[in-house]
C-alpha positions, 0 to 999 in steps of 0.5 A: 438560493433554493435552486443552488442547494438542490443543484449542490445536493444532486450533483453530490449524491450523483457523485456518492452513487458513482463512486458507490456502483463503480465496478470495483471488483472488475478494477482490482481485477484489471490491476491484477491483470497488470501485475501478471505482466511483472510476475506479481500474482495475488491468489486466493484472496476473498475479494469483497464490494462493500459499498465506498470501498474494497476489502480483500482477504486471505491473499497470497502474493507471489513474485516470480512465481514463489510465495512471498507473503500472506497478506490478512486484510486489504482495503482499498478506497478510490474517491478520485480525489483521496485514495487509501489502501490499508493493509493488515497483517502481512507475514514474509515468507521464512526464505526472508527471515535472514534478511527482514522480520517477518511480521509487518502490522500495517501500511498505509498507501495515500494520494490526494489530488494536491500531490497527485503525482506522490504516493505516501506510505507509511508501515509498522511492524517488527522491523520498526516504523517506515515512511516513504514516497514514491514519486510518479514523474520523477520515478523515483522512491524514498524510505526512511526506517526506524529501526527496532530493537530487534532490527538493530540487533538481528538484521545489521546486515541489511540495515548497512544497506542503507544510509544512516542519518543524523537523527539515527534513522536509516533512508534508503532512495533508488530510481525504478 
């Protein structure tokens, strides 16, 4: 029983120390990399290893080549079989204002091993709450927005977009 608790506890700590010296930083940039080819840039972020997890700050997002967003914090965990990305604070740029509130407070980005083909986001921010999942097989992406008040009064132009449900949220589903 001793020798199966010593084995239990080195592959354990054989695992925490491979996730805690994994390259992150050269991850992040390999992605990024990847990003170029859709011209999505990330510019002048801080990008920082702190151990489990990767924190990026002060990133600009770029599409096409015309600044998006600003984006405060990000922090990234991949545990292989649970990974999370938090992001904080991300401000749309003003050519978005006529269709979309600017501030969004916060999305979180999940996939665990049970559903690894399905990436659950969830956000909050001035346009309300939104839920949505991304199927990677089926390719396909599914939003369900609940509107604010400043959204059902401002932005009714993009909110007929959508499908309006029963329980008076708004869904909006489209295959990439």
């Amino acid at each position: 029983m001793k020798k199966i608790a010593l084995f239990l506890f080195y592959s354990l700590f054989f695992l925490a120390m491979l996730l805690f010296f994994t390259p992150k930083e050269n991850l992040y940039y390999f992605g990024e990399e990847q990003l170029k080819s859709l011209d999505v840039i990330i510019a002048y972020e801080e990008v920082i290893d702190q151990g489990f997890s990767l924190q990026i700050k002060d990133a600009k997002l770029y599409v096409k080549k015309i600044q998006s967003a600003n984006i405060a914090s990000t922090q990234i965990r991949i545990f292989g079989l649970y990974n999370a990305v938090n992001i904080e604070n991300i401000v749309l740029d003003s050519t978005f204002e006529q269709f979309f509130p600017p501030l969004i407070n916060h999305v979180s980005l999940d996939q665990n091993i049970f559903s690894p083909q399905q990436i659950h986001a969830e956000a909050v921010g001035d346009f309300g709450e939104a839920h949505a999942t991304l199927n990677l097989l089926d390719r396909n992406v599914s939003v369900i927005v609940k509107p604010s008040k400043l959204m059902l009064s401002r932005y009714r132009n993009t909110l007929r977009q959508l499908k309006k449900t029963k329980e008076g949220d708004y869904r909006y589903d489209t295959k990439f």
